[in-house]
Each structure stands twice: as C-alpha cells, then as structure tokens.
C-alpha positions in Angstrom: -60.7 115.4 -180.7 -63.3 112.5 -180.7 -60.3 110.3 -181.7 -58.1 111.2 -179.0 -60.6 111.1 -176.5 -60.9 107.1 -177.5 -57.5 106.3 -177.7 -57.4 107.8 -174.2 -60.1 105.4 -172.9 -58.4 102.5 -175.2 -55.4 103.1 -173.1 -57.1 103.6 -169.4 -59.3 99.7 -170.2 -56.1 98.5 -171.6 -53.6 99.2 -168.2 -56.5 98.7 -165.9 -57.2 95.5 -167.3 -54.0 94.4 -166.9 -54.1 95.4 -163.3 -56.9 93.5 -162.4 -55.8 90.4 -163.7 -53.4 90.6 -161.2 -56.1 89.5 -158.6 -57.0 86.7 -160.3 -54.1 84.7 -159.6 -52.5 83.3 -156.7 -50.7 85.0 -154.4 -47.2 83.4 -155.5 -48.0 84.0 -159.0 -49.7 87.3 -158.3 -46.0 88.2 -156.6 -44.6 87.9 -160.2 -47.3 89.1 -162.1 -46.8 92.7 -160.2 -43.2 92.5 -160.0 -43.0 92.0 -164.3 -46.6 93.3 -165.3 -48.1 95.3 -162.9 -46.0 97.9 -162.0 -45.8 98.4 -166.4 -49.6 98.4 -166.0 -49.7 100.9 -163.1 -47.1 103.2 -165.0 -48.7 103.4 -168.4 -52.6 103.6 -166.5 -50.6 107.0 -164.7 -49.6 108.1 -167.7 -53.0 107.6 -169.8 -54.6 109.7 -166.5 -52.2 112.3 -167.2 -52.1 112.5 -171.1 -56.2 113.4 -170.4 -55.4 115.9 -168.1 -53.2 117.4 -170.5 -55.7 117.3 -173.1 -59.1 117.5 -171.8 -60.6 119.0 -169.0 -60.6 117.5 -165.6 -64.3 116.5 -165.9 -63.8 114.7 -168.9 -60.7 113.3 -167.4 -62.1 111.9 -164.4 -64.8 110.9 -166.7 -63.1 108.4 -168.4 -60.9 107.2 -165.8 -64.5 106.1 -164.0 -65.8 104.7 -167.2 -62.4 102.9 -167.6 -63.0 101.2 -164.7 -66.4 100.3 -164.6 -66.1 98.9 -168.3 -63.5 96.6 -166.8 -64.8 95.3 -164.1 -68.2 94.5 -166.1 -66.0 92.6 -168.3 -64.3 91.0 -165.5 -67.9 89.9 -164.1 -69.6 88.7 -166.9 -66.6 86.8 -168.5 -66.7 85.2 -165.2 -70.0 84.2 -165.0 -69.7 82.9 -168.6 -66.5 80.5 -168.3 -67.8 79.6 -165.3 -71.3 78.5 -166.8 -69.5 77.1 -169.9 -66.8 75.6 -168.1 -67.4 74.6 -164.6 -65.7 76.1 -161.3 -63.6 72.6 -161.0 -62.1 72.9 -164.9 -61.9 76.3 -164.4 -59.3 75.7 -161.1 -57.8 73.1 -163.7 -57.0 75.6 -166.2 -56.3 78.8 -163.8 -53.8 76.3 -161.8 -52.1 75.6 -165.5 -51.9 79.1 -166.6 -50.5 80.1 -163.4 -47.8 77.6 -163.9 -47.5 78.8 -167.1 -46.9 82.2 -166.5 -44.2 81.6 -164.0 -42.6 79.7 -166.7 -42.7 82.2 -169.4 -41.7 84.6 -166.4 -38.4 82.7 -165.4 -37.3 81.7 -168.7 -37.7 86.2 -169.8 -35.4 86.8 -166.7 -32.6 83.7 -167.5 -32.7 84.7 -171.1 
C-alpha cells in the first residue's frame, strides 16, 4: 500500500511539474509547450488524481495532490534562486532565450517528421 501510495505522488510531482514549466517560457513558446506537452501533462496529472481516488480515501487523496504541489513549487523556487545565484539573471535570459529556441525546434521538426 505504502508503494502505491508513492508511485501516486511520483506521478502527481511528475505531471505537475511538467505543468509548471509551462510558465516559465515565453508566451510563443509557452503556446507550443501546451499545445504538445501540456495538455499530456494535464491528462496524466487527471488521471494520477483519479487512480488515488480509486485507491485511497479522499483524505489521503487530496493529501497528496496538496503535497504534490507544494513539493513542486518548492523545487521551482529554490532551483530558481540557485541558477540564478550561480548563474546570473543576464546568462540565465541567455540560456532560457536558447532553450526556448530549442524547443520550438525539436517541436517543429516532431510535427514534419
């Protein structure tokens, strides 16, 4: 049970994560990121919420689904804090502006091919 339980939350951090990387891009980029990522994201974070309600009680459903949330965005925060203490805000809009591009790359090139 123990083992199901953290699979659910692996799950829940793993789709919500993914949906809230969506806000750290552009708002071009963050177009294409919820048209191929997102709405994957969304589905399978849905999905985990309802595989615990299946299997656990709606306490320890809604449980998780706040722990989830709150792990992610402390991970969000304090990776933020540290890249931006490592790197610099103007290196880090050097590399964000690259990986933006990049994405929209890999993006087109999945939907020609």
């Amino acid at each position: 049970m123990i083992i199901k339980y953290f699979s659910f939350l692996l799950g829940l951090i793993w789709s919500y994560s993914f949906i809230r990387t969506q806000s750290i891009f552009s708002n071009k980029t963050a177009l294409l990121f919820k048209l191929f990522i997102s709405k994957v994201s969304w589905i399978t974070f849905i999905l985990a919420c309802y595989f615990g309600y299946k299997n656990f009680t709606i306490k320890s459903t809604l449980i998780g689904i706040v722990i989830s949330i709150a792990i992610v965005h402390t991970m969000f925060y304090f990776s933020g804090k540290y890249l931006e203490s490592k790197f610099g805000e103007n290196k880090l809009k050097k590399m964000k502006m690259v990986l933006e591009y990049a994405l929209v790359f890999f993006i087109v090139y999945y939907v020609i091919f």
